[in-house]
Structure formats: C-alpha cells, structure tokens
C-alpha positions in Angstrom: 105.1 129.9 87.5 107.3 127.5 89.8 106.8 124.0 89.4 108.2 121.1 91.9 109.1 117.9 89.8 110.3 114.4 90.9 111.2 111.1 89.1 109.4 108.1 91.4 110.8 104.6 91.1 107.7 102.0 91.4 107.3 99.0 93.6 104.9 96.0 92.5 104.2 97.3 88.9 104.8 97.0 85.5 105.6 100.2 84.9 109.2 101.2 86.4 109.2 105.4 86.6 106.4 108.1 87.3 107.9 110.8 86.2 105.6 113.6 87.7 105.1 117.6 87.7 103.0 119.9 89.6 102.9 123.7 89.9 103.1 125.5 93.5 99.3 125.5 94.2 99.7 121.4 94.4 98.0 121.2 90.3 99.2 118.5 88.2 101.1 119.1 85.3 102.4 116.2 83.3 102.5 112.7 84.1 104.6 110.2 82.6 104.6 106.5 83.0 107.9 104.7 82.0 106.7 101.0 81.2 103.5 99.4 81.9 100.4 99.3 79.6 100.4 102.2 77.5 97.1 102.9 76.4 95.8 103.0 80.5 98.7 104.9 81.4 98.2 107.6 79.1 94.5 107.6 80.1 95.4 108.1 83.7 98.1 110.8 82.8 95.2 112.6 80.6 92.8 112.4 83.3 95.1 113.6 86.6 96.3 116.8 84.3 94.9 119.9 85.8 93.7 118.3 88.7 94.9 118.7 92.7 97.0 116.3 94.0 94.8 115.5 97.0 91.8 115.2 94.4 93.9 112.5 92.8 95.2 110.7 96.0 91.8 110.8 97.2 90.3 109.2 94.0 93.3 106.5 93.4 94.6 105.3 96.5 94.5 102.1 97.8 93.6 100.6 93.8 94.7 97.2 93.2 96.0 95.6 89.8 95.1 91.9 89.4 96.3 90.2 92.4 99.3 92.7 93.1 99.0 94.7 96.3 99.5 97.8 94.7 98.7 99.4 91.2 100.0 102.1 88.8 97.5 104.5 90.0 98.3 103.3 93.7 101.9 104.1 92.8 100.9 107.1 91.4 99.8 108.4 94.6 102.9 107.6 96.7 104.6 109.9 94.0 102.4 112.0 94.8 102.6 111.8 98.3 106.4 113.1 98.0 105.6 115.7 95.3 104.0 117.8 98.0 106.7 118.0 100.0 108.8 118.4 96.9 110.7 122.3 96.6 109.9 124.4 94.4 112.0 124.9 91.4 
C-alpha cells in the first residue's frame, strides 16, 4: 500500500508538530501531536484514524481553542490540507 506522509509545523498552538500519515485513497493513518495536551490529542488522533481527510476537514475546521484564533484540530486540518497534495511514497 503507498502512503504520503508529512511533518506540519503549527501556528497559534500549544502543540508544535502534526506529524501525519495517510494512504493513497486520502484515509488517515496515524496522527501524532508533538506538544500540547496529551490526553485530547490522543483522543483526536484515535478518532481521525481510518477516516477520509475531507471527513475530517469537514468536521474540524474552523475550531477555536480558548481565545486563540486557531486550534489543534484547526491545525490539524491545514496538515491536512497539504497531505492531499502530498506524493505518494
């Protein structure tokens, strides 16, 4: 199975890295959050496995954490975003 994979450097979160991995039909594979709050994190990266990436971007976009302007799950779908376009490896 071929897989496309990037490493996404957040903006306007506690967590730092989205380290992300999808297969060719656009499924999720593995998430990976590098800093922010754990437990959530986890949940999110549980959740999103198995699931399209449109699905997801559909679902999370737009989110907001406290007052921030973006969120982890927001960030999640700007990795995402570039995953899609991501080649194949």
């Amino acid at each position: 199975m071929a897989t496309k994979h990037i490493q996404y450097q957040t903006q306007g979160t506690c967590s730092q890295l989205i380290d992300v991995t999808a297969d060719e039909h656009n499924v999720i594979q593995q998430v990976f959050f590098l800093g922010g709050c754990n437990g959530n994190l986890q949940g999110i990266s549980q959740l999103v496995r198995g699931q399209q990436i449109d699905d997801v971007i559909k679902r999370l976009d737009g989110l907001r954490c406290g007052t921030k302007s973006t969120s982890c799950p927001d960030q999640l779908c700007r990795a995402l975003e570039q995953l899609k376009s991501a080649p194949l490896e």
